[in-house]
N, C-alpha and C positions, 0 to 999 in steps of 0.2 A: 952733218950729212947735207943739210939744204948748202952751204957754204961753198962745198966740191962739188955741185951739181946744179948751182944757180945756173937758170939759163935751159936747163933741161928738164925732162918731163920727169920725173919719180914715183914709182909705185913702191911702197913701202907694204908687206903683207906677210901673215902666217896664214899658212892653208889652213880652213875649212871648209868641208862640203856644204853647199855648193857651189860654193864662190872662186873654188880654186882655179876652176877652168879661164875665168874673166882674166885672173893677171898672164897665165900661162899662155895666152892668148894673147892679149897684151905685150910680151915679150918676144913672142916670134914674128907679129908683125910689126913691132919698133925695130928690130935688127933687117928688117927688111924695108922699110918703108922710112924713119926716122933717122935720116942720116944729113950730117952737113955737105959740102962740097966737096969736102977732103975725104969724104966714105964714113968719117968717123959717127957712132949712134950716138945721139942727141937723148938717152933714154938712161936711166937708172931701176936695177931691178931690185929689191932687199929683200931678202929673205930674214925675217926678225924672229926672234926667239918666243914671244909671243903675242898677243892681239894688242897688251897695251903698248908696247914698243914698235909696233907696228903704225897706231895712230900716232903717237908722239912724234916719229919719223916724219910724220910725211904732214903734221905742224910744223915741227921745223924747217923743212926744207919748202914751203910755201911759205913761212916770214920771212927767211932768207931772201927771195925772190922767183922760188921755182914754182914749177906748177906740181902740186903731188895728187896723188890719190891715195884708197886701200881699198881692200875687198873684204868681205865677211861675210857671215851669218848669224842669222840670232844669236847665240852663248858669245859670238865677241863684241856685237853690240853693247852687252850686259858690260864687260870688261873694259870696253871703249867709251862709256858713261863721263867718268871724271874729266878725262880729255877734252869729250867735246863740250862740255862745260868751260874749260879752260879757253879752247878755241873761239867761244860764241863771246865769253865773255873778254875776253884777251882781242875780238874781233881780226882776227887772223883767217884768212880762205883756206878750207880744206874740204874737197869732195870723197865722199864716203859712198861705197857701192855696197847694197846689202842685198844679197840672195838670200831670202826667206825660203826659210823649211819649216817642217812641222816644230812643233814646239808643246810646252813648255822644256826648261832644262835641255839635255841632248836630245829629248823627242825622236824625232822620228827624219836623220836627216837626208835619205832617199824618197822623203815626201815634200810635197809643195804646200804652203798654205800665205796666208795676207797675215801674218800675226805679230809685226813687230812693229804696226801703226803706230801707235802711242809710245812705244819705250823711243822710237826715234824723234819723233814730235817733240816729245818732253826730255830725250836725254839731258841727264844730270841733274843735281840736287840743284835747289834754289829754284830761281823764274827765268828759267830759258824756253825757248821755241824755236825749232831749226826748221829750214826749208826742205821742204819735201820735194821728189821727185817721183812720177807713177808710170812707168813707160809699159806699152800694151803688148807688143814684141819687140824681134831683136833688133828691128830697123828704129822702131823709136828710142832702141836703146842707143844705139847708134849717135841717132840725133842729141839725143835728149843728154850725151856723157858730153858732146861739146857745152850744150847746155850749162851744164854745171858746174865748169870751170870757168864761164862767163856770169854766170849769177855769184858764185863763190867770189870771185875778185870783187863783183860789181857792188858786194854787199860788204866785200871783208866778213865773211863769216861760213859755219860750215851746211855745206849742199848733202844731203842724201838722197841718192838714188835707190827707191825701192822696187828691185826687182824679185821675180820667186826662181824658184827650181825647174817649173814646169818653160819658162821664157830660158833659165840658163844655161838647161843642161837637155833640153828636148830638141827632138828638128821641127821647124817651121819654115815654112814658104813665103816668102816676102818680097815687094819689091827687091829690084839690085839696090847695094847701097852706094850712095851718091854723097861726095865730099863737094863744096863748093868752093872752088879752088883759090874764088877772091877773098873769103872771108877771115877777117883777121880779128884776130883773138881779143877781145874786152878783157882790157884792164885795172877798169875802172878809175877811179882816183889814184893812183899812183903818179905822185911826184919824182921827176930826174932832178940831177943838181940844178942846172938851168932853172928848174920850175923853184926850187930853195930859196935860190938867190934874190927872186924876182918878189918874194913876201916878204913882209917886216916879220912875221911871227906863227910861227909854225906850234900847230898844239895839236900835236895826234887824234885826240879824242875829241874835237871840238866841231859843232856841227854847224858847219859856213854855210850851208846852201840850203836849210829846210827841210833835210832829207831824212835824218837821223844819222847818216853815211859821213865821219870823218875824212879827213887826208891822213892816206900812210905812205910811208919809204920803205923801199929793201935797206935793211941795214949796212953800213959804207956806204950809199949813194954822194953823201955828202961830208968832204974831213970835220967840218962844222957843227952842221945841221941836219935834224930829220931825227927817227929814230934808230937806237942802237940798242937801246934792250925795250922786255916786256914781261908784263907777271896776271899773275891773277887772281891777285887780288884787289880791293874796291882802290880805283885811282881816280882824280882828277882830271883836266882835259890835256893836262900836257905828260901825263901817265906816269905821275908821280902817285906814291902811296897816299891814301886817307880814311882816318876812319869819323870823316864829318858825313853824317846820317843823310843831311839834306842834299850833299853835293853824290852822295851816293843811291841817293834816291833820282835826284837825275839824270844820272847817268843810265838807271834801267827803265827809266821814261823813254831815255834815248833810244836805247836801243828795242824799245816797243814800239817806238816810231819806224823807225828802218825796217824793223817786219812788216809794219804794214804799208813801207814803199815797194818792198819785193813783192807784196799783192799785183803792182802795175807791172813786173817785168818779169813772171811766172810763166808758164805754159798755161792757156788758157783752157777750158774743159771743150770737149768735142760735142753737143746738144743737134741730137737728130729728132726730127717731130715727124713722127710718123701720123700725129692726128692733132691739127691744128685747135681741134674744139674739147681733146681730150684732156681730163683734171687727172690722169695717173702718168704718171711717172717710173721711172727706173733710174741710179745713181749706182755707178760701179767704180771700181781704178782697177788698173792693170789687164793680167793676164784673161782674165772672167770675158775680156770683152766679145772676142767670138762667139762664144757658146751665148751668150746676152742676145747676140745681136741677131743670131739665128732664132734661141727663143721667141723675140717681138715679132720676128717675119713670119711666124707662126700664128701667134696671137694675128698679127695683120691680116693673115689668109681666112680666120676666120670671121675677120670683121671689126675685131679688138685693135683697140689703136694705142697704145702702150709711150710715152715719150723719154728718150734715153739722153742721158748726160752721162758721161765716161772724165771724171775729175783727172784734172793730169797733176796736180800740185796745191801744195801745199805752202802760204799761206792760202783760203778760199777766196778766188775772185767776185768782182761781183757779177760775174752771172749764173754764180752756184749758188746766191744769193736769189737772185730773179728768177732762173729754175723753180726754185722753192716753191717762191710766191704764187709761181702761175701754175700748181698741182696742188690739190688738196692730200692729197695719199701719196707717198711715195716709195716703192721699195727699195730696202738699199743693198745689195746683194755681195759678198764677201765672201773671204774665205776664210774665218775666225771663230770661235764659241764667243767671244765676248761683244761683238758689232761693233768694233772698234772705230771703221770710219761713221759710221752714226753717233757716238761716244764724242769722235772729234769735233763732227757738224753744230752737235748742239750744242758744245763747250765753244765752241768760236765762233759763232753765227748767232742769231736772233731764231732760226728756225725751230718752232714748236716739236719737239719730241713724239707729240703724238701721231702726227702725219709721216714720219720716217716708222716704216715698216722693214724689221731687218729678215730678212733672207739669209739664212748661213749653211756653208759647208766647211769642213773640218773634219773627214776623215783623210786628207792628205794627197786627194786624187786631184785632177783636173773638173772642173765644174763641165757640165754635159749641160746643154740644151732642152734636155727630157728632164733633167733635174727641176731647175728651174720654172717651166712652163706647170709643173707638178709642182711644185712650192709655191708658185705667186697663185695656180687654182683655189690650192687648198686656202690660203687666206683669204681669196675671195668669195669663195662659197662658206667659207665662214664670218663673215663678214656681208648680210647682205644690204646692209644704208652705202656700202661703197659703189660709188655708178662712176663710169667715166665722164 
C-alpha cells in the first residue's frame, strides 16, 4: 500500500461511530483541495476490512514514505493495541485520530466521554508510551492534525490525537480555519540518497545527536544504503535481530529518552490565572473546556478566583509541572469514572496525589457549567482547611 502511494497522504480506516465522519470528511475535501498540477488527488482513501488492517495500512504506507493516518474509537483502539506497539517500537510515524465514546466494551457509542486516556498512553504490551494529543474544538482540531504529522515524523513514532464525540459529531462555532500557506511539512531526520552517500556509516537505530531520535530512510532511497526492511522484535542499532539483554535494555532507555525530547516539541498547556495570589487550581483536556471556563467566571463574579491549566499533550511539560507546584489543591475535572488524566499525572510527574482532587462525569453528556460550579462546592464545603 505505502509503495503505490508514497508521496501521497493515506487514510487507511473501518468505520466506527464516531470517528467515521473525520475520514468521510477527509475524502471530500482531499478530492477537492489535494490535487497536483495535472488535477490528479494526491490522496488515498482504504476502506479495510477491519480496525487491525486498518492500522497496519497506514504503518506501512508511512515506512514506505507516505504520510498516513486512521480514525477510531474506543473498541478499535483495543484492537489497534499490538500494532502500535510494533510502530513505537519498530519507530515508524503514524498518527492515529481517536473519537471517544462512551465506554467500557460498545458502551454507549452516541455518547461522549474522556475514557480511553491510558489505554492510548500505554497502548500495547511491554513499556511503551505514545504521544498524546488533547485538542478543545474543531479549530484546534484542525491545528493540532497538522501537528501530528509533524511530531509523528519528527519523533518516528506514533501520534494520537484524542478527540470525543461531543468535538466530532456536534456543531460549534469557532474561528474561520486558517491554513498557513508557507508552512512546510517536518520531516524530521529523514535521509535522501545525497545525504547516504555523504556518511561513512548509517545505523538506523543509533542515537547521533543526543536526542533519543535515530536517522531513518524511505525504503529504495538508496540502491546501497539506508533501510529496506524492519521488524519488531528486540534489534541492534543497525536493526539487526538480538536477543543480548544489555543491548536490548538500551535500546528502551533510548527510546525513553525521545519521549522525553517530545516533552520540548508538544503543544504546550494553555494556564489562565484568574488570581495571582490564589493556591486552587483547575486542570482539564479537551472538549470540558468551555463549560470550565464559564464555570471559574462564575466563581470570579463571586470573588472566588479559581486558576485554569487546559493540558493539551502528552508527554507533560514543564509547566504542568510548575502548575502544580504553585496550587496546593487542584481539581482535575474529566469525563471518566476512573480519573484517568490524575491516574496519568501522578504516574509521570512528581505531583502528590493528594492535592489532585478529581471532578468526574460519565453519564455520556456534555459537562455543563452548573455541573461543575456544584461539584468543586460540594468539595469545598466539604473540605473546610481548603482556602485559596
Amino acid at each position: 500500500i505505502g509503495a503505490i502511494y508514497a508521496g501521497a497522504t493515506v487514510a487507511s480506516w473501518y468505520p466506527i461511530t464516531p470517528s467515521t465522519s473525520l475520514v468521510e470528511a477527509f475524502e471530500k475535501h482531499a478530492n477537492r483541495l489535494r490535487k497536483d498540477d495535472e488535477g490528479n488527488v494526491c490522496a488515498a482513501v482504504i476502506q479495510a476490512e477491519d480496525e487491525l488492517s486498518a492500522i497496519g495500512m497506514a504503518i506501512g504506507a508511512n515506512w514506505n514514505g507516505a504520510r498516513a493516518f486512521t480514525a477510531t474509537s474506543g473498541p478499535g483502539i483495543s484492537l489497534m493495541s499490538e500494532f502500535l506497539g510494533l510502530a513505537y517500537f519498530a519507530e515508524i510515524p503514524v498518527v492515529l485520530f481517536d473519537i471517544q465514546r462512551g465506554g467500557p466494551s460498545t458502551g454507549m457509542p452516541t455518547r461522549t466521554q474522556q475514557s480511553d486516556i491510558l489505554a492510548c498512553a500505554y497502548a500495547s504490551h511491554g513499556d511503551t508510551r505514545h504521544v498524546l494529543l488533547f485538542p478543545d474544538d474543531p479549530a484546534e482540531c484542525f491545528s493540532m492534525a497538522t501537528d501530528a504529522f509533524d511530531l509523528a515524523e519528527r519523533l518516528q513514532t506514533p501520534v494520537i490525537v484524542l478527540s470525543d464525540l461531543d468535538i466530532g459529531m456536534n456543531d460549534w462555532v469557532v474561528d474561520p480555519l486558517q491554513w498557513e500557506k508557507d508552512r512546510k511539512h517536518d520531516r524530521g531526520k529523514l535521509l535522501d540518497a545525497e545525504a547516504l552517500d555523504s556518511i561513512a556509516d548509517f545505523a538506523r537505530y543509533r542515537d547521533v545527536d543526543g536526542d533519543g531520535i535515530g536517522y531513518r530512510t524511505a525504503p529504495g532511497t538508496h540502491p546501497d544504503r539506508g533501510a529496506f526492511f524492519t521488524r519488531g522484535t528486540s534489534h541492534n542499532e543497525y536493526g539487526g535481530y538480538t536477543e543480548d539483554g544489555e543491548g536490548h535494555a538500551k535500546t528502551l532507555d533510548r527510546l525513553s529518552l525521545k519521549f522525553e525530547t517530545g516533552a520540548s516539541m508538544v503543544p504546550k498547556p494553555v494556564i489562565r490565572t484568574l488570581s495571582a495570589k490564589s493556591r486552587l487550581g483547575v486542570i482539564n483536556i479537551g472538549s470540558t473546556d468551555l463549560a470550565i471556563r464559564e464555570a471559574l467566571s462564575r466563581f470570579a463574579s463571586e470573588g472566588h478566583g479559581l486558576n485554569h491549566m487546559r493540558i493539551r499533550a502528552f508527554p507533560f511539560t514543564d509547566e504542568v509541572i510548575e502548575f502544580a507546584e504553585n496550587h496546593d489543591f487542584i481539581f482535575v475535572i474529566e469525563q471518566n469514572r476512573d480519573a484517568q488524566l490524575r491516574t496519568l499525572l501522578i504516574a509521570e510527574t512528581d505531583i502528590p496525589g493528594d492535592k489532585l482532587v478529581p471532578v468526574l462525569n460519565y453519564d455520556g453528556l456534555p459537562l455543563t457549567a452548573t455541573g461543575i460550579c456544584d461539584a468543586i462546592r460540594a468539595v469545598l464545603n466539604s473540605n473546610p482547611q481548603v482556602e485559596e
